[in-house]
N, C-alpha and C positions, 0 to 999 in steps of 0.2 A: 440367186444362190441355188432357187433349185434349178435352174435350167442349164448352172454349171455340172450340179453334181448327174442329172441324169444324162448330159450327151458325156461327162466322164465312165457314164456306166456304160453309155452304150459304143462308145471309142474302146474300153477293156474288152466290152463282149465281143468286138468286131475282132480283135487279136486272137479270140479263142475261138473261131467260127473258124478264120483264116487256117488253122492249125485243123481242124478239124477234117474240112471241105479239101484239102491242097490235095486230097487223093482221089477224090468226087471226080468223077467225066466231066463236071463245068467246074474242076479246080482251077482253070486258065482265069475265070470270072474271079474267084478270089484274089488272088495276085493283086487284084486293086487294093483291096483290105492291106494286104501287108506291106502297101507303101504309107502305111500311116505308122507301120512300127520300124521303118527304113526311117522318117524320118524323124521318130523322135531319138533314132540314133544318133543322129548327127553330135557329134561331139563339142559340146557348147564349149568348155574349156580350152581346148586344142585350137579352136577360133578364134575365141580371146588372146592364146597367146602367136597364134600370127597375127591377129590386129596387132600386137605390142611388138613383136619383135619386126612385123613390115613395114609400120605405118608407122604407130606411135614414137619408138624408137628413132626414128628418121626424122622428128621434128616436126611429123604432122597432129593436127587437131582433130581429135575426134568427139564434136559437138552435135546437137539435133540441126544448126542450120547450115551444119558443114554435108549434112545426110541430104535438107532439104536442095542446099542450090548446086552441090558434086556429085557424092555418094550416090543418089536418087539416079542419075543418070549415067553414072559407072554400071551401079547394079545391075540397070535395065540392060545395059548391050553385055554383062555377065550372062544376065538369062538368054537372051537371044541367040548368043550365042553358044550356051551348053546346050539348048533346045537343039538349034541344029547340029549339036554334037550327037545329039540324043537322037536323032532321026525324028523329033518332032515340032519342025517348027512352029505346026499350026496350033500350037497349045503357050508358045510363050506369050504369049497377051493377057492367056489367063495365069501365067506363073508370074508374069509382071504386078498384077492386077492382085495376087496375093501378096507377094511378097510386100508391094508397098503399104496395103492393107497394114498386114500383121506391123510392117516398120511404125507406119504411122502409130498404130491405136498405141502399142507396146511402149514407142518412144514416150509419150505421154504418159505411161503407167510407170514407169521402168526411170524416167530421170529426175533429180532432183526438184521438186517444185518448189524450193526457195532460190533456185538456182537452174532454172529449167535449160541455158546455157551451157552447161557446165562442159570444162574438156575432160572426159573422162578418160583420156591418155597418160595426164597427169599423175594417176595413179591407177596402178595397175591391177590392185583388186579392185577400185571401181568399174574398172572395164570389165573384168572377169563378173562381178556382179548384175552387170548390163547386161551380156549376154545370157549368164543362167535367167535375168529377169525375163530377158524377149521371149525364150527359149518355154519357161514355166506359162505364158501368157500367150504364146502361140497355137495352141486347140481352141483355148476360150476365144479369141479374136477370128479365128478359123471359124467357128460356132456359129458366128454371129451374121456371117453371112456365108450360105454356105452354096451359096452360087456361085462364089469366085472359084471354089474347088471342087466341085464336081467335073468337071471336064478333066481334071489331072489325074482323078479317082474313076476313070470311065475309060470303057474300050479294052482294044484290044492291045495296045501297046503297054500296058501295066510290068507286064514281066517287063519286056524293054527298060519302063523307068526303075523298075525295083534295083535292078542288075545295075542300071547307071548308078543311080543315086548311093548303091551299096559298095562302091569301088571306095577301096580305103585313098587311090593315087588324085578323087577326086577333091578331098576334102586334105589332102597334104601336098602333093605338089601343084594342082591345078587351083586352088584356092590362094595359094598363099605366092603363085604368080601373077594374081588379079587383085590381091592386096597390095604387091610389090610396085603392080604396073598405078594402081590409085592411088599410093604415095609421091609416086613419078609425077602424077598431073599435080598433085597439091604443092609441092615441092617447087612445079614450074609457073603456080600463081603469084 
């Protein structure tokens, strides 16, 4: 508990450093800080509801072993592929290498443990619930190892990712085409 409350202290102080330094001669060096507040924009809701309106709705399952033996390997060529959208390909192994991280620990904290199965498609605030869970659990699993993300929080391509990541077209049309295309494979098992 303490070692959630003080890397949460020190995740707020890094937003107001960010804010500070962005007019500093090594402002370029911060821009890494403010992709931690790009992502906790991500709109956890608005995901939820293209899981449901692409996937769910289309008759697929959205369970922890439907992530472990499809999802898992959708995801990875997601990242690989925005990476190289991103002009950096040589970081998606570490944005693999998170993502699965935060999937894994989060699915475990985040699904039903009398029903650790469960299809959360089924009901649609349970999915909306799932994702605010991953979403709330995503620093603290981030925390816990935090060699998976230093490389994404490093260098000089920051602006690059802040800029990517902060594209509203990426997380509404290009997201919810990579939903549409994951219901395709589930649909064609």
């Amino acid at each position: 508990m303490k070692l959630l409350a003080f890397a949460t202290t020190v995740l707020s102080f890094s937003s107001n450093v960010v804010s500070a330094a962005s007019s500093a001669p090594f402002g370029s060096a911060f821009k890494c800080l403010k992709l931690k507040q790009v992502l906790d924009d991500i709109p956890a809701d608005h995901v939820a509801g293209l899981f449901q309106s692409e996937y769910c709705s289309r008759g697929c399952k959205l369970r922890k072993s439907d992530y472990e033996h499809q999802l898992r390997d959708i995801s990875r060529s997601v990242i690989e592929t925005e990476s190289a959208n991103m002009g950096e390909s040589e970081l998606s192994s570490s944005w693999v290498s998170w993502v699965e991280h935060v999937m894994d620990e989060t699915f475990e904290h985040c699904m039903d443990k009398e029903n650790p199965d469960e299809d959360v498609c089924r009901d649609p605030s349970r999915l909306a619930d799932l994702t605010k869970c991953i979403k709330s659990n995503f620093w603290t699993e981030t925390i816990s190892n935090p060699g998976r993300v230093l490389p994404m929080f490093w260098g000089s391509g920051c602006a690059n990712r802040v800029k990517y990541l902060s594209n509203p077209e990426l997380w509404d049309k290009t997201l919810a085409g990579y939903i549409r295309n994951a219901s395709e494979s589930c649909l064609a098992k």
